[in-house]
NUNUDO-255690 format. One record per residue (C-alpha): residue number from 1; residue in three letters; chain; x, y, z. Coordinates in steps of 0.5 Angstrom, whole numbers, plus 2048, in hexadecimal, padded with zeros to 3 digits. Layout:
% residues N
TIGU  num  residuo  cadena    u    v    w
TIGU  NUM      ALA       A    X    Y    Z
...
//
This chain:
% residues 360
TIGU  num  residuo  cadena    u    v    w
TIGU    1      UNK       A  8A9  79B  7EE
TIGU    2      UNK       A  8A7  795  7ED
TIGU    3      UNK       A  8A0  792  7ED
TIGU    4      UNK       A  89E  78A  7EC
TIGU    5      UNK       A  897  78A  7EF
TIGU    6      UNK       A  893  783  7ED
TIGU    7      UNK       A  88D  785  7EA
TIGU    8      UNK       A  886  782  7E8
TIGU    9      UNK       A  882  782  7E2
TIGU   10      UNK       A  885  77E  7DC
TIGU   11      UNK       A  881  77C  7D6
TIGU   12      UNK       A  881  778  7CF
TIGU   13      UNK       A  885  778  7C9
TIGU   14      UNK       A  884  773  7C3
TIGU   15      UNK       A  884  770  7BA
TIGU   16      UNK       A  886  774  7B4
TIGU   17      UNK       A  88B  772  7AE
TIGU   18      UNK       A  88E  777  7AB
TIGU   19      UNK       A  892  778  7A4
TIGU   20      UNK       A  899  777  7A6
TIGU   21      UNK       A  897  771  7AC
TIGU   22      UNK       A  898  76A  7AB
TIGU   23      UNK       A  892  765  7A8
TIGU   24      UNK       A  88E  762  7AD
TIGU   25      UNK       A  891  75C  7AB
TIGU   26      UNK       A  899  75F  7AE
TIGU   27      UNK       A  894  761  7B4
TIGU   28      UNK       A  891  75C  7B7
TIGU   29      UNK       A  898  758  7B6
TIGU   30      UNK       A  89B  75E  7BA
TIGU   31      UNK       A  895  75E  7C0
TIGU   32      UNK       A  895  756  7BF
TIGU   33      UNK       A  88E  755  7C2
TIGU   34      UNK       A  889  751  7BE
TIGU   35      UNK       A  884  756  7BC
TIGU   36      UNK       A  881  758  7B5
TIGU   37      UNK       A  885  75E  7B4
TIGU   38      UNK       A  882  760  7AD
TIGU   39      UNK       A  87C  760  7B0
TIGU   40      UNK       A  87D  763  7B5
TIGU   41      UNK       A  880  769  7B1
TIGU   42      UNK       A  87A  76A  7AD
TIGU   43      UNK       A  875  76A  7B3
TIGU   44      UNK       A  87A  76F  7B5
TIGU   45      UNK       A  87A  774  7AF
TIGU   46      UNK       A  872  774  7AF
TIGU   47      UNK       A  872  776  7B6
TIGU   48      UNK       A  877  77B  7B4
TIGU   49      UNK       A  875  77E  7AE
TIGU   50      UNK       A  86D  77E  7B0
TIGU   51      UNK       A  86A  780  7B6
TIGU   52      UNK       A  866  785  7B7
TIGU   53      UNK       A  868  78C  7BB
TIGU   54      UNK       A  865  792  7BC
TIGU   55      UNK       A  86A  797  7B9
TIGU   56      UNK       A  86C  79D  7BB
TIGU   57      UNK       A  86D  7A3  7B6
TIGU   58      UNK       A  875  7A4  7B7
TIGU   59      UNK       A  874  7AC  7B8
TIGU   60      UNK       A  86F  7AB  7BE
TIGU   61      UNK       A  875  7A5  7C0
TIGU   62      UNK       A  87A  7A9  7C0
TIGU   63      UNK       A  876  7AF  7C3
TIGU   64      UNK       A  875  7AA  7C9
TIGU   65      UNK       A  87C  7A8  7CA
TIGU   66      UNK       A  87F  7B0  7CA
TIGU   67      UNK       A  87B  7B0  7D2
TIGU   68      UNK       A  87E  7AF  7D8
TIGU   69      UNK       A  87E  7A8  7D9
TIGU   70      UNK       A  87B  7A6  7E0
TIGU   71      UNK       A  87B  79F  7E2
TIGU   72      UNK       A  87C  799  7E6
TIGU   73      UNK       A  87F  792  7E5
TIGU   74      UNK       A  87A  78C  7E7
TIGU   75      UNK       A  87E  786  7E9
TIGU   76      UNK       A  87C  77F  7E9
TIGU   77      UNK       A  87A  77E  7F1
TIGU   78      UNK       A  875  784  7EF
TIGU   79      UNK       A  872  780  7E9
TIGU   80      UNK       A  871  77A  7EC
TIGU   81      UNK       A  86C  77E  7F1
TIGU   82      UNK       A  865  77B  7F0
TIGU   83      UNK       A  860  781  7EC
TIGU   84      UNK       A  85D  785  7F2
TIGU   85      UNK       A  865  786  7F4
TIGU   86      UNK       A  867  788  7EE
TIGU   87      UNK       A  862  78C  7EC
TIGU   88      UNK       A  863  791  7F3
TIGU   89      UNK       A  86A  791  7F1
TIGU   90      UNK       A  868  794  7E9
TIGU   91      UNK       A  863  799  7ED
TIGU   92      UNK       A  869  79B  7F2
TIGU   93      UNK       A  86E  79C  7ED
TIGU   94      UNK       A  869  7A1  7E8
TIGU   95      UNK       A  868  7A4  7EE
TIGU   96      UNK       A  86F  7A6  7F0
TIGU   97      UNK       A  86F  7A9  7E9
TIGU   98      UNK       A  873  7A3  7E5
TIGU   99      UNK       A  871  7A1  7DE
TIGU  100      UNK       A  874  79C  7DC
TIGU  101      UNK       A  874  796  7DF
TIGU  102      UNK       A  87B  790  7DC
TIGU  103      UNK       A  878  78A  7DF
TIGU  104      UNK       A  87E  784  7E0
TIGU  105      UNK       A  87D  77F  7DB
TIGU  106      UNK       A  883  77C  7D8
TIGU  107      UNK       A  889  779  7DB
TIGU  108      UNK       A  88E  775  7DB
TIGU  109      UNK       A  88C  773  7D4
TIGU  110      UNK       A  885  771  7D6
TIGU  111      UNK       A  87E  775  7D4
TIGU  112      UNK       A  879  775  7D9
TIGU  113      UNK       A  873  777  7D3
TIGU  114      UNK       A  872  773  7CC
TIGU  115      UNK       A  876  773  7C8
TIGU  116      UNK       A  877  76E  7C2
TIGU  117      UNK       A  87A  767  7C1
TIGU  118      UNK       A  881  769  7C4
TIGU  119      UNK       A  887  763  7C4
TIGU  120      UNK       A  888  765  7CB
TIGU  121      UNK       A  882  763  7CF
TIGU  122      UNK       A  880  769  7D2
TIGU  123      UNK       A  87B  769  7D8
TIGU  124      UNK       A  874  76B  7D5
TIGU  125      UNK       A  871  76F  7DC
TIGU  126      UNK       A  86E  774  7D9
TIGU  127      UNK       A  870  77A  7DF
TIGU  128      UNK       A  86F  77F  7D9
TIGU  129      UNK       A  868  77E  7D6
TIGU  130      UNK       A  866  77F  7DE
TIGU  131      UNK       A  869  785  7DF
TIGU  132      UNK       A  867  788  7D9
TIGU  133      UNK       A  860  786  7DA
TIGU  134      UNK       A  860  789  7E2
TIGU  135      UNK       A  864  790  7DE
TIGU  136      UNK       A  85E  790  7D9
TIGU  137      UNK       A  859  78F  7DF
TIGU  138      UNK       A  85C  795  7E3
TIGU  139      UNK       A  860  79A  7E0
TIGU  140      UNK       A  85F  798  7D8
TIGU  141      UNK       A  863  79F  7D6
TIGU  142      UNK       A  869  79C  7D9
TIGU  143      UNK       A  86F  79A  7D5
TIGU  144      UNK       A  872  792  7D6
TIGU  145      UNK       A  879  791  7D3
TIGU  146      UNK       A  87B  78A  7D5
TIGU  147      UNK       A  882  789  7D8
TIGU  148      UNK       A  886  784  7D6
TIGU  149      UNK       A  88B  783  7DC
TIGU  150      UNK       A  892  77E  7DB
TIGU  151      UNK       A  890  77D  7D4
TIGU  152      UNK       A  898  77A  7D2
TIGU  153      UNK       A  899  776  7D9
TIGU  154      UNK       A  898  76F  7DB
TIGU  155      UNK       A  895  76F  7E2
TIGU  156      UNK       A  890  76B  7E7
TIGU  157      UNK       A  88A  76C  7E2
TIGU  158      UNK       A  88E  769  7DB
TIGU  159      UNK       A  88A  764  7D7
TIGU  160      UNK       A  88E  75E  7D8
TIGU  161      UNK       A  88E  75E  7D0
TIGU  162      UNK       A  893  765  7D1
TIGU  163      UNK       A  897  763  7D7
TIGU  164      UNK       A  899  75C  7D3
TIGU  165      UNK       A  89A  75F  7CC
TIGU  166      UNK       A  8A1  760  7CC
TIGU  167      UNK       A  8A1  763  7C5
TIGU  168      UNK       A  89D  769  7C7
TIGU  169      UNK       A  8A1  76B  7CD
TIGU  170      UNK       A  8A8  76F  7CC
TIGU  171      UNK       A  8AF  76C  7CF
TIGU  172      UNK       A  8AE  76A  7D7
TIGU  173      UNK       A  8B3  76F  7D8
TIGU  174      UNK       A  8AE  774  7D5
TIGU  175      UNK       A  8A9  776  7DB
TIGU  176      UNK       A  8A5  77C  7DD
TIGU  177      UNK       A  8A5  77C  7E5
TIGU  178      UNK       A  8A6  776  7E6
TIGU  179      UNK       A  8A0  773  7E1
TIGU  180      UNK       A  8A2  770  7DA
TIGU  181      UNK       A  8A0  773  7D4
TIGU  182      UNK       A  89D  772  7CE
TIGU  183      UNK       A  8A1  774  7C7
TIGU  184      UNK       A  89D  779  7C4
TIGU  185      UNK       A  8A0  777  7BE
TIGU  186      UNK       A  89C  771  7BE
TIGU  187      UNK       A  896  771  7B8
TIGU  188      UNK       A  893  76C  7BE
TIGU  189      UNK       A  893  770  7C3
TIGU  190      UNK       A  892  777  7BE
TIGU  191      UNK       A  88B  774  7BC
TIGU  192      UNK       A  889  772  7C3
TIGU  193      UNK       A  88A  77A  7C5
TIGU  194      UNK       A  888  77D  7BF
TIGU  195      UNK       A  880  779  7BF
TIGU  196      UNK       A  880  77B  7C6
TIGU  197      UNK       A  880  781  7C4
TIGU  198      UNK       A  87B  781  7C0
TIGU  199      UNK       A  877  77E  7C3
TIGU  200      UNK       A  875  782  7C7
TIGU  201      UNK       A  871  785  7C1
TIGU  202      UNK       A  86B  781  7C3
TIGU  203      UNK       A  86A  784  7CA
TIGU  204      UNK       A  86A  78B  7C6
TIGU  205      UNK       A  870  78D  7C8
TIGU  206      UNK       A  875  792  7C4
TIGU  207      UNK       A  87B  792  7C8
TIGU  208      UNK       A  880  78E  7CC
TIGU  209      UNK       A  886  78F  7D1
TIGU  210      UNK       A  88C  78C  7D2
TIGU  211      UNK       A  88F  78C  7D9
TIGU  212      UNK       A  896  78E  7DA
TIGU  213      UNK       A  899  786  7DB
TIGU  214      UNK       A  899  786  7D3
TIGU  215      UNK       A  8A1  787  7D5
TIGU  216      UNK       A  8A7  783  7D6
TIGU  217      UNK       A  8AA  786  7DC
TIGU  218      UNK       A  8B2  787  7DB
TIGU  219      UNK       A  8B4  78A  7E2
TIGU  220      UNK       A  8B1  784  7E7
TIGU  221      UNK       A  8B6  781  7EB
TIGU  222      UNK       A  8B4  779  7ED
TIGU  223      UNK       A  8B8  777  7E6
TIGU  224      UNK       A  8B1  775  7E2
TIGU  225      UNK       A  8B3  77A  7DD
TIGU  226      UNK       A  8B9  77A  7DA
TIGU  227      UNK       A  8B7  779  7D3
TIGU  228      UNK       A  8B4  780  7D3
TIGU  229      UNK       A  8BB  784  7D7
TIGU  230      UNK       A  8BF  780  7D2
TIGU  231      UNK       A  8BB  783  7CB
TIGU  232      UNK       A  8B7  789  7CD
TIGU  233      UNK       A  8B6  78C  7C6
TIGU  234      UNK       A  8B3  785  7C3
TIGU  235      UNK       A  8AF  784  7C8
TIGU  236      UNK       A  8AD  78B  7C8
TIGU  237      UNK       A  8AB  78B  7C1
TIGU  238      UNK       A  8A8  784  7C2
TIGU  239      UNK       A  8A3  787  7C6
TIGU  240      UNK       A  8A2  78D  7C1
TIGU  241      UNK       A  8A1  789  7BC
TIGU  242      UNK       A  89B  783  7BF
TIGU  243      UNK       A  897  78B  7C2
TIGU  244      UNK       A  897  78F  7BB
TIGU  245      UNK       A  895  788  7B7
TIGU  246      UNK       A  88F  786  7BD
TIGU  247      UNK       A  88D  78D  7BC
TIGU  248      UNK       A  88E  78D  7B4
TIGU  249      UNK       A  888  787  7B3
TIGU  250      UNK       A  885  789  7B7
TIGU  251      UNK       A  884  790  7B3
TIGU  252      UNK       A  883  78C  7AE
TIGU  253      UNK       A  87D  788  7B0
TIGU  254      UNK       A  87B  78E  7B4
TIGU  255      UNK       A  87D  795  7B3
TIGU  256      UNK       A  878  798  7B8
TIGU  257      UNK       A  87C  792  7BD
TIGU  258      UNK       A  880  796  7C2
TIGU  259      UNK       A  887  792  7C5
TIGU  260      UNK       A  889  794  7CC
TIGU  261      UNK       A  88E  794  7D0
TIGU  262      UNK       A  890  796  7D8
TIGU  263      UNK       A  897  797  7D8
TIGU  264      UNK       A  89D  79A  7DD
TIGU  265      UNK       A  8A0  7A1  7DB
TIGU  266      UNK       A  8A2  7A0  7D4
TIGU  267      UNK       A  8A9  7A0  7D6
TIGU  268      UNK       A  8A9  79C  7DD
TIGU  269      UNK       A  8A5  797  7D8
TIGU  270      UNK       A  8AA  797  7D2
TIGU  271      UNK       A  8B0  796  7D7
TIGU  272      UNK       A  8AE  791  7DC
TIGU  273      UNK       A  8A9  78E  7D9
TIGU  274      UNK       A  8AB  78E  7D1
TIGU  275      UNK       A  8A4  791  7D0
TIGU  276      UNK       A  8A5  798  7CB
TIGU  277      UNK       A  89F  799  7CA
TIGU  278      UNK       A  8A0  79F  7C7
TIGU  279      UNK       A  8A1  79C  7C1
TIGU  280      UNK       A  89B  798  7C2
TIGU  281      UNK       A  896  798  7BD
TIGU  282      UNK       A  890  798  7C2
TIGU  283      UNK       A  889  79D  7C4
TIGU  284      UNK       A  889  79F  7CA
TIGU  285      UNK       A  88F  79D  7CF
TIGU  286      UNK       A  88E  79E  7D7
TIGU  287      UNK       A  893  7A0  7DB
TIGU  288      UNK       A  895  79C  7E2
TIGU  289      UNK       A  897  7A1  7E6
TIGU  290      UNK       A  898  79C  7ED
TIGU  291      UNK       A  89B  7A2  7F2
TIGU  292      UNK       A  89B  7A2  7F9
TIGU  293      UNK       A  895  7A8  7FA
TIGU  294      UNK       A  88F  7AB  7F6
TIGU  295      UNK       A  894  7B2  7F6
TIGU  296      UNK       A  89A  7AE  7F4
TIGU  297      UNK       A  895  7AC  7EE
TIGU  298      UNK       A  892  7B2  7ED
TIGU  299      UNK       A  899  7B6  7EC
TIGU  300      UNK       A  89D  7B1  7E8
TIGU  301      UNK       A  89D  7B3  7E0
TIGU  302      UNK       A  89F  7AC  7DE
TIGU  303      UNK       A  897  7AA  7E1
TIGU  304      UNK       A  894  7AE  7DC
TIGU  305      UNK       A  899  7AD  7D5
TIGU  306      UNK       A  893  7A7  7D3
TIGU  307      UNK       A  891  7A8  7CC
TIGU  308      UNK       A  88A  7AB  7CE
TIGU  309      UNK       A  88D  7AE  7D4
TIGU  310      UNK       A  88A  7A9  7D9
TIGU  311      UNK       A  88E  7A6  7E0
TIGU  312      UNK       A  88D  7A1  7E3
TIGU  313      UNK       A  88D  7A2  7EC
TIGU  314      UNK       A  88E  79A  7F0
TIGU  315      UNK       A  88E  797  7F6
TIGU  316      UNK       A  888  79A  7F8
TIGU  317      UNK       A  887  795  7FE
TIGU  318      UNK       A  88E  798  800
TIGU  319      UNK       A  88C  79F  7FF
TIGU  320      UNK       A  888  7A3  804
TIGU  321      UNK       A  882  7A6  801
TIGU  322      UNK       A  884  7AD  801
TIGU  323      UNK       A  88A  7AB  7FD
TIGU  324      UNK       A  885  7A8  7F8
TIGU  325      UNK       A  881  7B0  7F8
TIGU  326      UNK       A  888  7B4  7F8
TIGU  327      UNK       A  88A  7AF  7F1
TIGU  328      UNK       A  883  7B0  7EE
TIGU  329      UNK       A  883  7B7  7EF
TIGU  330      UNK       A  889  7B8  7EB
TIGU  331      UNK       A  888  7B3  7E6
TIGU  332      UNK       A  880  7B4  7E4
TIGU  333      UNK       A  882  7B7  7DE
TIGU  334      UNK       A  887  7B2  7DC
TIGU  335      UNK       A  884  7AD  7DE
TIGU  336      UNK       A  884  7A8  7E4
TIGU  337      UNK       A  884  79F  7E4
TIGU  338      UNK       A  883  79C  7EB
TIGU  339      UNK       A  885  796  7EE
TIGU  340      UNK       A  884  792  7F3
TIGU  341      UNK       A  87F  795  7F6
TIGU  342      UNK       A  87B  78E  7F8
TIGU  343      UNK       A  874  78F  7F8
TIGU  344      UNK       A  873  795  7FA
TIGU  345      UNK       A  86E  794  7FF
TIGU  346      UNK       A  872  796  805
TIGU  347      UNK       A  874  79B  801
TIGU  348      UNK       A  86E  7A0  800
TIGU  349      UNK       A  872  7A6  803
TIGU  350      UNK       A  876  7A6  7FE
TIGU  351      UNK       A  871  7A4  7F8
TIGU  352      UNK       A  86D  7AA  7FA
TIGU  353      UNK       A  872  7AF  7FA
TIGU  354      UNK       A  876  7AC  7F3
TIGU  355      UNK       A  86F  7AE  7F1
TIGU  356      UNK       A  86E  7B5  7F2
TIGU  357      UNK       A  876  7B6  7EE
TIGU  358      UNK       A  875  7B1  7E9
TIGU  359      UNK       A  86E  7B2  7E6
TIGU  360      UNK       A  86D  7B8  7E1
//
């Protein structure tokens, strides 16, 4: 079973140099851009290495992440909303019963929020400062986790920088549905997704979640990835190697941070798409069980196997409302992630009822 839905939210990766990269001299002759890359480095490292957070004490953190994980994804077209809109949008979800909120804000290696110098230009609209001040005015005990969507792809929304830097992009032949890819072993491309990262730190934010298309799809059949089909294992290990290093700085400037991620059945996700998340060094993974029905979702061992015992139930604009209630009923004590429920305006039935399985 097969499941390539386009979705929205996408944010921000940045800068750090680390024993083992090139001098930032060998950098800025790879990215060829003229820019004061020492400089930018050293304004990189203070951002990484001083902002202030609060800090949670690891036991109440890891007593939180033992619960059932009832949340929703918020995509970009519903950030873009003006704040009054947005603010019924976080009342409706609280009141549905939902407690975490992940807000698209990271995408085709561009972050809607601030971050530090970057060499790939991103764009500066600051979608997640708003959302948070609206979450902070309306449900402020509810969790934001931001979620960065088509984090390796080069798409529509790509700095000009990035598309036209050969030298950060893997072979031509080396493509992801359709989309040229960066190299994750790029020091270039390392940097910028790393410092995105931490830089949500200034938000007062402790976790971030990395969507399913952190991927190399090895099964499609439009010719764009033969390079994966070819050397599964490398690509494989590859993929393995760029997430236990991302999550290793990131422990190391932030122990308390938590690396997420959202991924199909481990073994589905391992054989279509080269991702063994198992072996996968993370905090938290979400399981993305696309299936044809609330009950098939509800039924399947495979939508529960996430490391904290978290599925995943989509398209929910194709899904009847009942369809919704019967997964959540099963899935209550496990956990359950929406998507694509739109605004949930036009669905108040559904929030009310969510509400009264999902709330304590």
């Amino acid at each position: 079973m097969r499941k390539r839905l386009c979705r929205i939210g996408f944010s921000g990766f940045a800068f750090l140099l680390l024993a083992g990269i090139a001098a930032a001299d060998d950098l800025a002759a790879v990215f060829n851009q003229n820019m004061n890359v020492k400089k930018m480095v050293e304004s990189i490292r203070r951002d990484g290495a001083s902002v202030e957070v609060a800090t949670v004490p690891a036991e109440k953190m890891n007593a939180a992440s033992s619960k059932p994980l009832h949340g929703i994804w918020v995509d970009m077209k519903l950030l873009q909303l003006d704040k009054p809109e947005l603010a019924r949008f976080v009342r409706l979800a609280r009141a549905a019963g939902l407690q975490t909120l992940y807000p698209a804000v990271f995408r085709y290696g561009c972050n809607f929020y601030k971050a530090s110098a970057s060499p790939f230009d991103c764009g500066k609209e600051d979608l997640l400062g708003k959302f948070i001040a609206v979450v902070r005015e309306e449900a402020p005990e509810m969790r934001v986790v931001p979620w960065f969507e088509r984090t390796i792809q080069i798409g529509a929304l790509t700095p000009k920088s990035l598309a036209d830097n050969t030298s950060v992009q893997e072979p031509p032949n080396a493509k992801t549905h359709g989309y040229r890819i960066v190299d994750l072993d790029n020091a270039l491309v390392r940097a910028h997704l790393l410092q995105s990262v931490l830089a949500l730190r200034s938000y007062g934010l402790r976790s971030v979640q990395i969507d399913d298309h952190l991927a190399y799809d090895a099964v499609a059949g439009d010719g764009d990835n033969e390079a994966f089909r070819s050397n599964p294992a490398a690509w494989r290990a590859k993929l393995t190697r760029f997430v236990n290093w991302l999550t290793a700085q990131v422990h190391e400037r932030d122990p308390g941070f938590r690396v997420e991620i959202a991924q199909n059945p481990a073994d589905f996700a391992d054989a279509n798409y080269l991702a063994d998340w198992k072996n996968w060094k993370v905090d938290g993974v979400v399981v993305e069980c696309y299936r044809s029905s609330g009950y098939a979702a509800a039924m399947d061992p495979k939508c529960g196997n996430g490391r904290r015992g978290v599925a995943f139930l989509a398209n929910g604009k194709q899904l009847s409302d009942e369809e919704i209630l019967t997964a959540a009923r099963a899935l209550r004590n496990s956990g359950i992630v929406l998507f694509h429920l739109g605004s949930l305006k036009d669905r108040e039935n559904l929030v009310t009822e969510l509400g009264s399985i999902l709330r304590p």
